[in-house]
N, C-alpha and C positions, 0 to 999 in steps of 0.2 A: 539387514535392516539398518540404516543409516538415519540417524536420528542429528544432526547440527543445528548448529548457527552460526551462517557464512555473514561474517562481515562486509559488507561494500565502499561504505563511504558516507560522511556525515550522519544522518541518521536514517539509512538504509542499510538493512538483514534480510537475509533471505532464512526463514527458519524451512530445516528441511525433514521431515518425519514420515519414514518408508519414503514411498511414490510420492508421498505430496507436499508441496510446497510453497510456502507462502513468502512471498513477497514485500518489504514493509517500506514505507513513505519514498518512493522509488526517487534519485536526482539522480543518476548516470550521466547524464551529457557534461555537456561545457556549456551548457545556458546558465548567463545569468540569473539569480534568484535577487528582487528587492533593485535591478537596476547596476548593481555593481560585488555581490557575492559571489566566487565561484567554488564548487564543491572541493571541499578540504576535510580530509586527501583527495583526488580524484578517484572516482571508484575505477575499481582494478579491470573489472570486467568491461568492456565495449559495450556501449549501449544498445546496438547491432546484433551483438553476438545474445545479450540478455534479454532482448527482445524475442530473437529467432528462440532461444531455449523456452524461455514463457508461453510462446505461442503455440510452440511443438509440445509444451508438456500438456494440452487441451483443459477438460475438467480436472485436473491434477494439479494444478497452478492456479493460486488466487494473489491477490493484489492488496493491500492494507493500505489505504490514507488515510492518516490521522486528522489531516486538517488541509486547507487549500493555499498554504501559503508555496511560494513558487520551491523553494525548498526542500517542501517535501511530495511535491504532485510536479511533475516533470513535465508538461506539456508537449516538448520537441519527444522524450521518449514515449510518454502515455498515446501520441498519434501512431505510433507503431505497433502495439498491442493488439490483440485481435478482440473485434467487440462483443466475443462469447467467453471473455474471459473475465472470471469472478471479482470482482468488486468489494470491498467492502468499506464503507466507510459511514462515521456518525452521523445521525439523526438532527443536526442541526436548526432550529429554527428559521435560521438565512438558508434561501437554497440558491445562495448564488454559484460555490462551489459545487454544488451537484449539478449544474446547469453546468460548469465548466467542464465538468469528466464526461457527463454528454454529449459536450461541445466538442470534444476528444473521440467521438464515436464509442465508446464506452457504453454499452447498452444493458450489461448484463448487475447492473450496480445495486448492493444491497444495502440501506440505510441499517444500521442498528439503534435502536432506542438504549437511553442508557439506563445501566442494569439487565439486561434483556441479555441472553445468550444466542449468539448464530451457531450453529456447528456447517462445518469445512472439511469433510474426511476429519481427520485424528483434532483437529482443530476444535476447539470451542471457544469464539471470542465474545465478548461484550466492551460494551465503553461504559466513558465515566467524563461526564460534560463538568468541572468545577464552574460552575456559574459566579462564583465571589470572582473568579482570575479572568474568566475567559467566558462568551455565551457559543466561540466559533473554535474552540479547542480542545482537545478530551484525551483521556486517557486508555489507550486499548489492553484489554486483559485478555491473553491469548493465552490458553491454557489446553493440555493434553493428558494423556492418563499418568505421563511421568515429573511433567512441571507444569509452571505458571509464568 
């Protein structure tokens, strides 16, 4: 039983618990985020190689985007993903971002309302929209029988 948290780069984790594993704000490539950002550190893993392992892990691998800004939703890598592959991401009143991970062939994508729990294999996550900060931002609570 293998229970981690592999770091990637910037603000992407792969959390890994038994067989299943979750994927969070995915940026792997060398695309620019905002125009002129590039992922610092580079994540370790090939975006290629992270791709093949996600798509081979089938219902065993899900996907966590926090928000649609280019930094944490990868576009050049989310076209490579396979579109049965789990999704999750906030309830958003704008669905421009969810229109974007569609846009991505993305078909399998699960809105969470916030406060609302999804369970994931071992996984139980919800969000948390601060509307004083942000109405397109939120906060994911990913929790399992051992943490939060």
């Amino acid at each position: 039983m293998s229970r981690d948290i592999h770091f990637l780069n910037h603000t992407s984790f792969v959390l890994e618990y038994d067989s299943y594993f979750l994927l969070l704000d995915p940026w792997p490539s060398e695309s620019l985020a905002f125009e002129s950002w590039k992922p610092n550190p580079p994540c370790f893993l090939n975006e290629n190689l992270l791709s093949a392992f996600i798509n081979a892990s089938k219902s065993k691998a899900g996907i966590v985007i926090s928000h649609g800004h280019d930094d944490h939703c990868d576009d050049s890598f989310l076209k490579k993903i396979s579109p049965s592959t789990n999704v999750f991401y906030p309830s958003y009143k704008s669905k421009g971002s969810l229109r974007r991970l569609h846009g991505n062939g993305l078909d399998k994508v699960t809105e969470i309302n916030s406060l609302d729990f999804v369970n994931f294999g071992p996984f139980s996550m919800s969000t948390f929209i601060i509307k004083e900060h942000s109405h397109d931002d939120a906060v994911f609570i990913i929790k399992t029988d051992q943490y939060v």
